[in-house]
Gaussian input, Z-matrix of N, CA and C with variables (Angstrom, degrees):
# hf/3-21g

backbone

0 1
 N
 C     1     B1
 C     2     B2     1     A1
 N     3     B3     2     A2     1     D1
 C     4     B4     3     A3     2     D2
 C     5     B5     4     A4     3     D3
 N     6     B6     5     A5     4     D4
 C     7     B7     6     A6     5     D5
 C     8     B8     7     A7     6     D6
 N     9     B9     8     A8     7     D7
 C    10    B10     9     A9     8     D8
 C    11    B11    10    A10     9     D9
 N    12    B12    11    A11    10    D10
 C    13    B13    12    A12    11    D11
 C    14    B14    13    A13    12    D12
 N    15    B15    14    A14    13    D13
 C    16    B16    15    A15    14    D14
 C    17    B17    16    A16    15    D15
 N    18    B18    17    A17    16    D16
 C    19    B19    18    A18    17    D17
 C    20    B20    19    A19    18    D18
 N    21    B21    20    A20    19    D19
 C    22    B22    21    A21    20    D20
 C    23    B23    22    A22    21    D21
 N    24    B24    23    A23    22    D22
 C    25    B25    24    A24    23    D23
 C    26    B26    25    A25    24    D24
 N    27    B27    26    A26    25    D25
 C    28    B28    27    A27    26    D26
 C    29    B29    28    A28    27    D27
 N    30    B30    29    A29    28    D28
 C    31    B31    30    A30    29    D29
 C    32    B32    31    A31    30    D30
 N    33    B33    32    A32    31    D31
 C    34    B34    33    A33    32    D32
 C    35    B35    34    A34    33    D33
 N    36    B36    35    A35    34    D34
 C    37    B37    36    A36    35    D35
 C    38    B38    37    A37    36    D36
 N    39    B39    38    A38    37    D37
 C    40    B40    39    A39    38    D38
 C    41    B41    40    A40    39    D39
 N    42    B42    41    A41    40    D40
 C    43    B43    42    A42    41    D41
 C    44    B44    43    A43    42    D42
 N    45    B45    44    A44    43    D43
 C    46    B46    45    A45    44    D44
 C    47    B47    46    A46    45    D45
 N    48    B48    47    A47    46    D46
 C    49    B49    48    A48    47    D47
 C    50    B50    49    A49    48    D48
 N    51    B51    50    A50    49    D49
 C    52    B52    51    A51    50    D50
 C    53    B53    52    A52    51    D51
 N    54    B54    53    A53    52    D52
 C    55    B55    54    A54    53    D53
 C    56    B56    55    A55    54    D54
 N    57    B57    56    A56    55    D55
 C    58    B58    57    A57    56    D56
 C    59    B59    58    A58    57    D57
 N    60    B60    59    A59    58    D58
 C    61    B61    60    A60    59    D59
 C    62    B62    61    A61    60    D60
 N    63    B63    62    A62    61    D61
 C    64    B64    63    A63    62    D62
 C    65    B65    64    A64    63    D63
 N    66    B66    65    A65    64    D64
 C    67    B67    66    A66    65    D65
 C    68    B68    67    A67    66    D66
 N    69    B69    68    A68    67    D67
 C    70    B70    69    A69    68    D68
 C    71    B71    70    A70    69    D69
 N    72    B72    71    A71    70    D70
 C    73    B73    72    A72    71    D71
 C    74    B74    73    A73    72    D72
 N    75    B75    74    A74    73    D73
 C    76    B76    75    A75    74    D74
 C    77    B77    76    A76    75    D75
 N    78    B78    77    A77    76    D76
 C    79    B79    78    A78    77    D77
 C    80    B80    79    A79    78    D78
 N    81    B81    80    A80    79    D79
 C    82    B82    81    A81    80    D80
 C    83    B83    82    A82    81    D81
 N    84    B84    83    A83    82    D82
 C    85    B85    84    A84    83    D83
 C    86    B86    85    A85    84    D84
 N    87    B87    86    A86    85    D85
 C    88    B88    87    A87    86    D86
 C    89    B89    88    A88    87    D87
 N    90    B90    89    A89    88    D88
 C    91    B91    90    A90    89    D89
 C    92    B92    91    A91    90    D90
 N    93    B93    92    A92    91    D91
 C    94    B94    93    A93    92    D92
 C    95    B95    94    A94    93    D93
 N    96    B96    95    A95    94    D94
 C    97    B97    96    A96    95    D95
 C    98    B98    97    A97    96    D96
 N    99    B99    98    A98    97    D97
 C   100   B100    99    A99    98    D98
 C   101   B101   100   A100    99    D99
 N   102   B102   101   A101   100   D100
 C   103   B103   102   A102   101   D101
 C   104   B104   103   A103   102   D102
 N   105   B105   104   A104   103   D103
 C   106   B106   105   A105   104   D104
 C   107   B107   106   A106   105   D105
 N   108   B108   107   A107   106   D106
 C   109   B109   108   A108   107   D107
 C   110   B110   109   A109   108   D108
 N   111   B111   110   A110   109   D109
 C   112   B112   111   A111   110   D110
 C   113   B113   112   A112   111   D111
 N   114   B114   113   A113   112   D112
 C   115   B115   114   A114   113   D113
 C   116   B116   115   A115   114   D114
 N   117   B117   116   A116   115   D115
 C   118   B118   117   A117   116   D116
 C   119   B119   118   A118   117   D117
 N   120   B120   119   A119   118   D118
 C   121   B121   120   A120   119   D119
 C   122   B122   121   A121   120   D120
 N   123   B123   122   A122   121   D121
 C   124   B124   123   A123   122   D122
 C   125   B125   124   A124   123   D123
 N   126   B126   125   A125   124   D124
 C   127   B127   126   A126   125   D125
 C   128   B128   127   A127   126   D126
 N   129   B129   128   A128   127   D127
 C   130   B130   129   A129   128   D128
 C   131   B131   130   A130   129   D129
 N   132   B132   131   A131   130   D130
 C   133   B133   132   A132   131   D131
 C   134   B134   133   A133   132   D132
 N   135   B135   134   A134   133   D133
 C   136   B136   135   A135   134   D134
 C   137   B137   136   A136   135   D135
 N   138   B138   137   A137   136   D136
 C   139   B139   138   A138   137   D137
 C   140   B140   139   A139   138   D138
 N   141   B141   140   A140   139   D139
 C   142   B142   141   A141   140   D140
 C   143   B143   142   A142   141   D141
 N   144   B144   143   A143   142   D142
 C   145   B145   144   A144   143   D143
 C   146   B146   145   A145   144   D144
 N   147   B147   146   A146   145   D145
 C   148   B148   147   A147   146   D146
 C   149   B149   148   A148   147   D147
 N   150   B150   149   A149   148   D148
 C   151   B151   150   A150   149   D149
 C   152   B152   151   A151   150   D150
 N   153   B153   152   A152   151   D151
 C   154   B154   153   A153   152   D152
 C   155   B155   154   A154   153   D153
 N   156   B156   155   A155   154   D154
 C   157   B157   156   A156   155   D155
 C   158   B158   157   A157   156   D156
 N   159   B159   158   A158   157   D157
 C   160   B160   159   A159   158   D158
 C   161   B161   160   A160   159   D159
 N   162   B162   161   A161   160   D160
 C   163   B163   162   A162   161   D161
 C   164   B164   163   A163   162   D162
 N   165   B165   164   A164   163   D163
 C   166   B166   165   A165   164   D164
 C   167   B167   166   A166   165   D165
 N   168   B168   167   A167   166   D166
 C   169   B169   168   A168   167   D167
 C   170   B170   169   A169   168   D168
 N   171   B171   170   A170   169   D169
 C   172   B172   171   A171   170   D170
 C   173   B173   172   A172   171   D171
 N   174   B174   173   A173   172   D172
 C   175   B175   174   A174   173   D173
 C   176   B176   175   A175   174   D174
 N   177   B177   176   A176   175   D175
 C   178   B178   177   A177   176   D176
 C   179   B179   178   A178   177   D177
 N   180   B180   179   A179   178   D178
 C   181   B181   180   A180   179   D179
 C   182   B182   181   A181   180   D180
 N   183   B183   182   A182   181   D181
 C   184   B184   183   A183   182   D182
 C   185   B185   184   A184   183   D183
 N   186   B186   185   A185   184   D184
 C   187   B187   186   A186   185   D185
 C   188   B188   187   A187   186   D186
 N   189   B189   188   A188   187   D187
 C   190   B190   189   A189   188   D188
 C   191   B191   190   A190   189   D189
 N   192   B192   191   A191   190   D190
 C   193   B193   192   A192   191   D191
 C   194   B194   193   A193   192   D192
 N   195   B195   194   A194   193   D193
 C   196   B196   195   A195   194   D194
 C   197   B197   196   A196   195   D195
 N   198   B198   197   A197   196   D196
 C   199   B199   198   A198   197   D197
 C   200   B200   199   A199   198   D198
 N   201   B201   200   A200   199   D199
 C   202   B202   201   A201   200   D200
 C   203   B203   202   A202   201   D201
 N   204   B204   203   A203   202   D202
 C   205   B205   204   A204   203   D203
 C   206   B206   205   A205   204   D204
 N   207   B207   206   A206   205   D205
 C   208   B208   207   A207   206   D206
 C   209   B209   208   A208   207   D207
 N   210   B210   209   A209   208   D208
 C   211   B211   210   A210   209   D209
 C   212   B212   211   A211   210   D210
 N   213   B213   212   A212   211   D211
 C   214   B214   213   A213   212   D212
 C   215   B215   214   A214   213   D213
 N   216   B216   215   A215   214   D214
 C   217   B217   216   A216   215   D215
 C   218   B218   217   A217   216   D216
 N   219   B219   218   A218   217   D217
 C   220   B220   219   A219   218   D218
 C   221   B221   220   A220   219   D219
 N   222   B222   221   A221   220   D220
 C   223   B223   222   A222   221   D221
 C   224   B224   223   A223   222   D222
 N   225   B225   224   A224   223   D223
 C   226   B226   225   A225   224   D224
 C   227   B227   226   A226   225   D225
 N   228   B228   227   A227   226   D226
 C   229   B229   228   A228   227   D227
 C   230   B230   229   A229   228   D228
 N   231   B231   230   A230   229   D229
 C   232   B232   231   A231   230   D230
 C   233   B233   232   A232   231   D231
 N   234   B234   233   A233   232   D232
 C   235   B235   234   A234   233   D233
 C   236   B236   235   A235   234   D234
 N   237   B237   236   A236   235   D235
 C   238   B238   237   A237   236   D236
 C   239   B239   238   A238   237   D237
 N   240   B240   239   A239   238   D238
 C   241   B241   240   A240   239   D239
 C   242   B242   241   A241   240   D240

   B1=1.4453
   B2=1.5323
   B3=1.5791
   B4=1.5387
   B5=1.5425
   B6=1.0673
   B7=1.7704
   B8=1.3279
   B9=1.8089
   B10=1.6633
   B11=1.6998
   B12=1.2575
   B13=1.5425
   B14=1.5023
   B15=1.5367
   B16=1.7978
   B17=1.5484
   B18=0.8272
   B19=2.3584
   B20=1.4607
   B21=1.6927
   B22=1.5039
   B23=1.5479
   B24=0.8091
   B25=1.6389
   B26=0.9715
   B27=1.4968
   B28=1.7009
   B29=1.1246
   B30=1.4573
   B31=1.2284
   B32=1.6594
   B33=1.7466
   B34=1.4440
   B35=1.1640
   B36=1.5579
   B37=1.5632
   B38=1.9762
   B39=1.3292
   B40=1.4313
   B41=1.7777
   B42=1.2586
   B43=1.1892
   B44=1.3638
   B45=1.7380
   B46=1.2898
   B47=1.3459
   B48=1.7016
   B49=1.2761
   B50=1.6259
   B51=1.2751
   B52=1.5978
   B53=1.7960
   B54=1.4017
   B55=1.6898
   B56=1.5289
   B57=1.0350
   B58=1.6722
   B59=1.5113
   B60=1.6589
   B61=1.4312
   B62=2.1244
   B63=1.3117
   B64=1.5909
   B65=1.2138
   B66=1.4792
   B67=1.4745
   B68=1.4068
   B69=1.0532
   B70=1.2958
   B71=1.7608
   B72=1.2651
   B73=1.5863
   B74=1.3083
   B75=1.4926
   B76=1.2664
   B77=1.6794
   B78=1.2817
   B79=1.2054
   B80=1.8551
   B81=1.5445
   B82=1.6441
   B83=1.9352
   B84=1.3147
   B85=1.7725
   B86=1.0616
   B87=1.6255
   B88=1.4554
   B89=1.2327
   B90=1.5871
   B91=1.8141
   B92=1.2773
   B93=1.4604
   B94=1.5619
   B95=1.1489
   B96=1.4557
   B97=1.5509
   B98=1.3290
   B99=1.0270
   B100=1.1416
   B101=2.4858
   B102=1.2833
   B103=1.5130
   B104=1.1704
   B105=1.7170
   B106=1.7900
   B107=1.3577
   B108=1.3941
   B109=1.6473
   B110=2.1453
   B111=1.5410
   B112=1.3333
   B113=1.6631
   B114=1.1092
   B115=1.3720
   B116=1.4200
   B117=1.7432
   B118=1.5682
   B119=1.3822
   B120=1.2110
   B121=1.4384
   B122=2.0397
   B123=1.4266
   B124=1.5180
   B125=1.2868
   B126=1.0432
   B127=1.5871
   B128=1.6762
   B129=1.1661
   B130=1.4699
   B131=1.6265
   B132=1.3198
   B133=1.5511
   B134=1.7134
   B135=1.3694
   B136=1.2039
   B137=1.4312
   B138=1.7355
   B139=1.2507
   B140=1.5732
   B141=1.0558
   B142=1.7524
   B143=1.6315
   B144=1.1645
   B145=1.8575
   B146=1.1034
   B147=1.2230
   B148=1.8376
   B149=1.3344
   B150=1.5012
   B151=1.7320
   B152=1.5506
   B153=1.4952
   B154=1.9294
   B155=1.5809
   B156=1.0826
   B157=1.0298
   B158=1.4718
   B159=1.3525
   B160=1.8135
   B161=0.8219
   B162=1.4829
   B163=1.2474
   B164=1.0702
   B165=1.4406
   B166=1.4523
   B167=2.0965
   B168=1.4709
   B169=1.6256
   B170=1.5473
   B171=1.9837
   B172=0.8950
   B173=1.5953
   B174=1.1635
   B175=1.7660
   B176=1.8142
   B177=1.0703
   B178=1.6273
   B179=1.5089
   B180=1.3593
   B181=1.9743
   B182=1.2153
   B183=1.2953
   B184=1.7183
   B185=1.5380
   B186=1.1433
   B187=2.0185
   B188=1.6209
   B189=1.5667
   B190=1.6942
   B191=1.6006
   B192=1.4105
   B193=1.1651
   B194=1.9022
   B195=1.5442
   B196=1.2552
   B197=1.1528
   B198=1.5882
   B199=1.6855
   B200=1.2741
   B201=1.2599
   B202=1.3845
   B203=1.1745
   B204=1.7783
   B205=1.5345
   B206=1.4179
   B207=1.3730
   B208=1.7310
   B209=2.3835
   B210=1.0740
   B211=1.7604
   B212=1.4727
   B213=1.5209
   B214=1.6655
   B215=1.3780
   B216=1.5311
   B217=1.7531
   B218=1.3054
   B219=1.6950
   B220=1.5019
   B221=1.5694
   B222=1.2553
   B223=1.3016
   B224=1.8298
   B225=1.5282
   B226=1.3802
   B227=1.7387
   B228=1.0974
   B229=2.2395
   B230=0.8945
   B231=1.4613
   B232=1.7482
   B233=1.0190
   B234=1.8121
   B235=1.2021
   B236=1.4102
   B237=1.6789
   B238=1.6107
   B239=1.4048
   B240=1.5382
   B241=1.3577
   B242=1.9100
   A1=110.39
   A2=123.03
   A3=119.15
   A4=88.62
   A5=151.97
   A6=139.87
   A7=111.72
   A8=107.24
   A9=104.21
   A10=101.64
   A11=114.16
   A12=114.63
   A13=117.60
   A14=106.39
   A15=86.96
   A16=82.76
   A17=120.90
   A18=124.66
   A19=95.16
   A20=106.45
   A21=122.27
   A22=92.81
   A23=144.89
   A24=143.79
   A25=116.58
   A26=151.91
   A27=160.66
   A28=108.05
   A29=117.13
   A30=92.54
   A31=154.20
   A32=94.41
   A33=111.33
   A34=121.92
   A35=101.78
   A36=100.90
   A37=112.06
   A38=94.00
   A39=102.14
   A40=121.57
   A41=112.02
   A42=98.70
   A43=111.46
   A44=127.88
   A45=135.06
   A46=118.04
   A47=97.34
   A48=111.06
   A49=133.42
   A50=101.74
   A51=83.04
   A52=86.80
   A53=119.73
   A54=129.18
   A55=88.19
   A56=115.31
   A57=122.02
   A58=98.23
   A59=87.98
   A60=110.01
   A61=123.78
   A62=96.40
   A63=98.47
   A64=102.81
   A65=122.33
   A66=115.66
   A67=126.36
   A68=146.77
   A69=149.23
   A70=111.11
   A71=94.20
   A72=110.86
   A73=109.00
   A74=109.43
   A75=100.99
   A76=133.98
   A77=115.09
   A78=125.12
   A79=114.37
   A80=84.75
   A81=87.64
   A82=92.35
   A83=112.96
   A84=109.51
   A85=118.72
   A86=124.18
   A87=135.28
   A88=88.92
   A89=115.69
   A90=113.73
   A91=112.68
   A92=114.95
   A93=124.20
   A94=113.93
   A95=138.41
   A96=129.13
   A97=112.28
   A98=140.76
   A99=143.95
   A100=91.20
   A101=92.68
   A102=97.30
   A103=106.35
   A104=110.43
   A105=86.73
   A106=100.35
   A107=122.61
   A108=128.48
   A109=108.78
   A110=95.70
   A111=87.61
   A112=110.41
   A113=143.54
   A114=126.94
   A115=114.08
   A116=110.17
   A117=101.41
   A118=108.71
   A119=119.24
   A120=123.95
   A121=101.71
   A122=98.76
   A123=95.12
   A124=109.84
   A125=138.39
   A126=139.97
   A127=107.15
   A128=124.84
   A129=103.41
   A130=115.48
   A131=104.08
   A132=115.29
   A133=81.93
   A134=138.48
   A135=135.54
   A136=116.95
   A137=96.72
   A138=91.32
   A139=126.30
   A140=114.88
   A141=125.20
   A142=100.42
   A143=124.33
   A144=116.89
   A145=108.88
   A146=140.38
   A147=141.66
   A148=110.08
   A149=100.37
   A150=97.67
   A151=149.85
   A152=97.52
   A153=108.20
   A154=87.73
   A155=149.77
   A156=147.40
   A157=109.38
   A158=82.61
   A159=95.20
   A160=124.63
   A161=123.37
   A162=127.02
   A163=126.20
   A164=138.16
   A165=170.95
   A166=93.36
   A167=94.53
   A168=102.87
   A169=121.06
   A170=101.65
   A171=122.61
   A172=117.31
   A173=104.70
   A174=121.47
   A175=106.48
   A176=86.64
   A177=107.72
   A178=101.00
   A179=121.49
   A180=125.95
   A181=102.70
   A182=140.66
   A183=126.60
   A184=97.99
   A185=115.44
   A186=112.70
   A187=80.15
   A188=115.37
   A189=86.99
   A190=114.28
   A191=133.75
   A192=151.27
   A193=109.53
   A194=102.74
   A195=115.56
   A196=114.56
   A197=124.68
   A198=97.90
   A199=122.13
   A200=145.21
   A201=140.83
   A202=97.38
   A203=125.33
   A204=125.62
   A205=120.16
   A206=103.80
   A207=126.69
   A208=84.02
   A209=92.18
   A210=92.09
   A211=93.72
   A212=123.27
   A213=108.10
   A214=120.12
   A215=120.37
   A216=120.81
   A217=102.97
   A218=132.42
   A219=128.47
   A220=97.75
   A221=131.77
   A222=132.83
   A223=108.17
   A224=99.33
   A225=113.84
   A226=106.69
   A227=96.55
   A228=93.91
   A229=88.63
   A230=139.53
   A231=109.98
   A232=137.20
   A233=126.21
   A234=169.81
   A235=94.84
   A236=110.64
   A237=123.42
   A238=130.50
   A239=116.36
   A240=111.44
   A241=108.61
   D1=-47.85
   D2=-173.41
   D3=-79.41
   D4=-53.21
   D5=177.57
   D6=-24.19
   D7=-42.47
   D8=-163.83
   D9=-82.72
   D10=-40.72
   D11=177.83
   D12=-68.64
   D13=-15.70
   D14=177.17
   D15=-86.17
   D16=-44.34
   D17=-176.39
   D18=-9.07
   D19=-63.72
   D20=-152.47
   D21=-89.02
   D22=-34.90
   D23=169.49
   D24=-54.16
   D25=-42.42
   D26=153.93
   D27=-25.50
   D28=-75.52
   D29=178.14
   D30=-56.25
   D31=-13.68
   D32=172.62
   D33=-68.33
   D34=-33.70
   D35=-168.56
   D36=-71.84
   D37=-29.51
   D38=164.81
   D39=-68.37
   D40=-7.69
   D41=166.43
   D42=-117.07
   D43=11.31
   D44=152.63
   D45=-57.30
   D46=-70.71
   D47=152.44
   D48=-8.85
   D49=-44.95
   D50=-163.86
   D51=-123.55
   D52=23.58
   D53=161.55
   D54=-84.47
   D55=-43.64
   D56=-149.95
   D57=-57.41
   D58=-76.30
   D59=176.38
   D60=-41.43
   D61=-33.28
   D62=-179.62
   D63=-78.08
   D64=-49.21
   D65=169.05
   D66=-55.92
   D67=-32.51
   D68=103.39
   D69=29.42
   D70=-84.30
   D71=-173.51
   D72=-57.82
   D73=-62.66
   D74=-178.78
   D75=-68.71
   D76=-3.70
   D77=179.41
   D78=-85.13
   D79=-20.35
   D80=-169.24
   D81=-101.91
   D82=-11.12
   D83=159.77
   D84=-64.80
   D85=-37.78
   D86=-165.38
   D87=-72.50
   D88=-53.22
   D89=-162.49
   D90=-53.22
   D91=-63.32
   D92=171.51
   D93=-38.58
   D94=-55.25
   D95=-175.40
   D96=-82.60
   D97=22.08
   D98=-149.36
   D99=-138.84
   D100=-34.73
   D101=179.16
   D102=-97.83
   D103=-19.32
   D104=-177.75
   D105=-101.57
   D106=-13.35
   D107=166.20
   D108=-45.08
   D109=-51.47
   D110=176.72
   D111=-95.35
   D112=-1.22
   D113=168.62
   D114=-68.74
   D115=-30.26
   D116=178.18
   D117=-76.18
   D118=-22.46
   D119=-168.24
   D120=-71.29
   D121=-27.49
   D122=177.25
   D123=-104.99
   D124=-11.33
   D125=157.74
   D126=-67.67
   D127=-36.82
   D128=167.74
   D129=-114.92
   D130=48.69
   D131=158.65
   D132=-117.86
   D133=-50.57
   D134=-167.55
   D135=-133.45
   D136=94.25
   D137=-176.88
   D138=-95.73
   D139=9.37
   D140=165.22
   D141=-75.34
   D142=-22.66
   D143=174.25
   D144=-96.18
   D145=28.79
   D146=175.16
   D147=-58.97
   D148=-48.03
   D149=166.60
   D150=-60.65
   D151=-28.39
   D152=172.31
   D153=-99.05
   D154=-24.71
   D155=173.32
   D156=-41.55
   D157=-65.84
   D158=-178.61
   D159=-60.58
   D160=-41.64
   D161=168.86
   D162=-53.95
   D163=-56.18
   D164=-157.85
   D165=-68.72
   D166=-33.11
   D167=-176.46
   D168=-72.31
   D169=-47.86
   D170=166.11
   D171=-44.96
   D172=-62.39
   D173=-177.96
   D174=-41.24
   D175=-67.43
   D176=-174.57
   D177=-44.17
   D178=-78.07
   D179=179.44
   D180=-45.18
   D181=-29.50
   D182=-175.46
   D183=-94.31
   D184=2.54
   D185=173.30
   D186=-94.29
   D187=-66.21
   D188=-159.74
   D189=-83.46
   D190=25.53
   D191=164.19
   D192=-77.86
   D193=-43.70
   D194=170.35
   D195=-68.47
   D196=-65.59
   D197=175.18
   D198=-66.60
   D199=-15.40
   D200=-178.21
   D201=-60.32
   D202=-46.00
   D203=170.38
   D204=-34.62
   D205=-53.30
   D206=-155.12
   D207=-71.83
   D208=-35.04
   D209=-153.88
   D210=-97.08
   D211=-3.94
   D212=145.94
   D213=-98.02
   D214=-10.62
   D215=169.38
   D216=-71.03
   D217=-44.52
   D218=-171.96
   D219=-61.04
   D220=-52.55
   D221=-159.08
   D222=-57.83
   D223=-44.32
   D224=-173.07
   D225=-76.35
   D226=-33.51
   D227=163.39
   D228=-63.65
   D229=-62.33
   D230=-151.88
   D231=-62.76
   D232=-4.23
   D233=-135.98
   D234=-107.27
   D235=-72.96
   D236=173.15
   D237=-96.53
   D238=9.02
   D239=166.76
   D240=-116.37

């Protein structure tokens, strides 16, 4: 009986899996355009700060670049554990 229900369970988790993982992606697309949407918007209200600007932009997209990472590796364990 538990053989036949994990049977029918496998395949779900593979399509969790890759809900997980797409949501993932797309959450960390929204984030990114969403920071460089407003860094240009403050680089040409102030363009003597282009530089911490930029920077400060950079920093920020590789934080939410990192969890989008972390929230397609969890998705992909769930796949094999």
């Amino acid at each position: 009986m538990l053989s036949m229900i994990l049977a029918a369970v496998e395949p779900l988790s593979a399509v969790g899996a890759a809900v997980g993982a797409g949501i993932a992606a797309i959450g960390a697309g929204i984030g990114v355009g969403k920071i460089g949407s407003s860094a240009m918007e403050a680089i040409a209200r102030q363009p003597e700060a282009a530089g911490v600007i930029r920077s400060n932009m950079i920093v920020s997209a590789a934080l939410i670049e990192g969890v989008a990472l972390f929230g397609v590796i969890v998705s992909a364990l769930g796949l094999f554990l």
